[in-house]
C-alpha positions in Angstrom: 203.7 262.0 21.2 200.6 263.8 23.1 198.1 264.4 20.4 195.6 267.3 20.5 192.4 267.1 21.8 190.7 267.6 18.6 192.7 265.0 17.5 191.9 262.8 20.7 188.1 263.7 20.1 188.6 261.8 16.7 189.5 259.0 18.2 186.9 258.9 21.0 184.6 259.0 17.9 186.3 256.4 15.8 186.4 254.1 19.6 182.4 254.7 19.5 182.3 253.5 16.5 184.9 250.1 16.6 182.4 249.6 20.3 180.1 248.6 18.3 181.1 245.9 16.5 183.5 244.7 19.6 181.7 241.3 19.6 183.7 239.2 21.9 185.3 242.4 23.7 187.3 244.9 23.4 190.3 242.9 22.2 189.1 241.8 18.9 188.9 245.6 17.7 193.0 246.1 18.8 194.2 245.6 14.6 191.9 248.5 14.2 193.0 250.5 17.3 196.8 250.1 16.1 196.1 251.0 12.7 194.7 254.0 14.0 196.9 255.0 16.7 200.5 253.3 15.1 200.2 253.4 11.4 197.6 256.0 10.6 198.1 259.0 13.8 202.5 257.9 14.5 201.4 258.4 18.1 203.6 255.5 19.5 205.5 252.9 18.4 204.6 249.2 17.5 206.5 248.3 20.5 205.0 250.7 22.5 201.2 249.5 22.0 202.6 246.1 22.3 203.6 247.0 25.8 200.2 248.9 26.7 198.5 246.2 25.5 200.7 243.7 27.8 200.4 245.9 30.8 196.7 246.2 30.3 196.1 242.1 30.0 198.4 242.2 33.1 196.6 244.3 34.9 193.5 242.4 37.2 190.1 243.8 36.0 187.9 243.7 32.3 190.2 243.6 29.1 188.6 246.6 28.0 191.1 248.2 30.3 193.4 248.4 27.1 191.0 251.3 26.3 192.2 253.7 29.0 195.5 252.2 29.2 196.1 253.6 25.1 194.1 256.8 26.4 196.2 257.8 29.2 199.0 257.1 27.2 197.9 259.5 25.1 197.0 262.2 27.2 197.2 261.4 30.6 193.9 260.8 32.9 191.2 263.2 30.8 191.9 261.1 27.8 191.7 258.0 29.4 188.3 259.0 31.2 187.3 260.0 27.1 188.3 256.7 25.7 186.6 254.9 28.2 183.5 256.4 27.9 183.7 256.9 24.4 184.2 252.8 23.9 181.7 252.0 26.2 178.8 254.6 25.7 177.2 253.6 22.6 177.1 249.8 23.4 175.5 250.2 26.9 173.4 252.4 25.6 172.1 250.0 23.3 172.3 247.3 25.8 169.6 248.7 27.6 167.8 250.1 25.0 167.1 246.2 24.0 166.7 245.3 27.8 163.6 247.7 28.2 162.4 247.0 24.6 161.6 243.5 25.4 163.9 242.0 22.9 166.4 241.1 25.7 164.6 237.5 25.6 167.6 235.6 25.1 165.9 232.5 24.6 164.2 234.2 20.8 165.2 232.5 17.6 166.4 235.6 16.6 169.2 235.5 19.6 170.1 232.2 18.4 170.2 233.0 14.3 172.5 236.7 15.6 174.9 234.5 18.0 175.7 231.9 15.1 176.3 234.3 12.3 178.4 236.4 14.9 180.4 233.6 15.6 182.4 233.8 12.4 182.5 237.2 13.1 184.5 236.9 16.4 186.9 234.2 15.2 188.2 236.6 12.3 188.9 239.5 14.7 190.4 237.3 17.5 193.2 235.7 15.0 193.6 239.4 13.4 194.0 240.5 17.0 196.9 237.9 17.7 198.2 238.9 14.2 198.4 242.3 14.9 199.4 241.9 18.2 202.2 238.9 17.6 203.7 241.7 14.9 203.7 244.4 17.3 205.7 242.4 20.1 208.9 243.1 18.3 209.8 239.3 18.8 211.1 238.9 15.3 210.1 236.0 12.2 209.9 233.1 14.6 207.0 234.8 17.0 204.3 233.6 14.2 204.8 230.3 14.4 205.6 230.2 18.2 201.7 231.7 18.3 200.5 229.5 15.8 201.7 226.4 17.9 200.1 228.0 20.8 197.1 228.4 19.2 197.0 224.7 17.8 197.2 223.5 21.3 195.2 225.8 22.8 192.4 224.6 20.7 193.2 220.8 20.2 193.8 219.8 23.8 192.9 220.6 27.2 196.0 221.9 28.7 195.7 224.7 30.4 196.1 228.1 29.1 198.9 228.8 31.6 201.4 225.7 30.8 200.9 227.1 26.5 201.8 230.6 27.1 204.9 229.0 29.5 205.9 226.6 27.1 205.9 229.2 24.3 207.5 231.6 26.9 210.8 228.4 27.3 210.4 228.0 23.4 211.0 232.2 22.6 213.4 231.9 25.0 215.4 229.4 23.1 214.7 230.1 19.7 214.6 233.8 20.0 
């Protein structure tokens, strides 16, 4: 479904918005981006942002990519331009607002005291991300645990990222 552009000029705002607290990047705000775009506006499918979002990671570049990928979707090459610079305005903006302030001193207690109570932060929207996102992949009951194992491993040993997703990639395969 093509929105309007009054409609797509709401969701440039409420990108603007979800920039801002994009700690980590822009795939920790994706839960909010699909309640918005899936559940709230019916614009496309579960399986359809699961897809964007997997052509997007796919695709060689910055993850924010998934930005303009879900606005061209939407409304073809204006309204990815308009996502893009609606998600990434207001943060560079402030970026260099702190840069030329002088508070871009990143050796400052207070960089230390924002970057561990951000950390928490992060770690919620990354696991609502792979919730969101493991739901959306239309892989069925077992694709939770298949992520939670990768996720246990991921994080308990040093085995590199590549041999987890193809291990979980031969265990969907089976058990799927």
């Amino acid at each position: 479904m093509n929105p309007s552009w009054s409609a797509l000029w709401a969701f440039a705002a409420q990108l603007s918005m979800l920039s801002m607290v994009s700690i980590g990047g822009a795939n920790v705000v994706l839960p909010e981006v699909h309640r918005y775009v899936v559940i709230g506006q019916h614009w496309m499918t579960d399986a359809q942002f699961g897809s964007l979002v997997a052509l997007a990671q796919a695709s060689p570049g910055p993850n924010v990519l998934v930005i303009a990928v879900l606005g061209f979707q939407l409304g073809g090459v204006a309204a990815a331009a308009l996502t893009m610079l609606a998600f990434v305005t207001p943060t560079s903006i402030l970026t260099y607002a702190l840069t030329q302030s002088g508070a871009g001193d990143r050796h400052a207690d207070w960089v230390a005291i924002l970057k561990r109570a951000l950390a928490p932060l992060t770690a919620g929207l990354v696991l609502a991300n792979g919730y969101v996102l493991t739901g959306a992949s239309g892989a069925g009951k077992f694709a939770y645990p298949i992520a939670a194992l990768a996720a246990i491993v991921a994080l308990t040993t040093r085995l590199n990222p590549v041999w987890v997703i193809l291990g979980c990639g031969v265990l969907g395969a089976v058990v799927l």
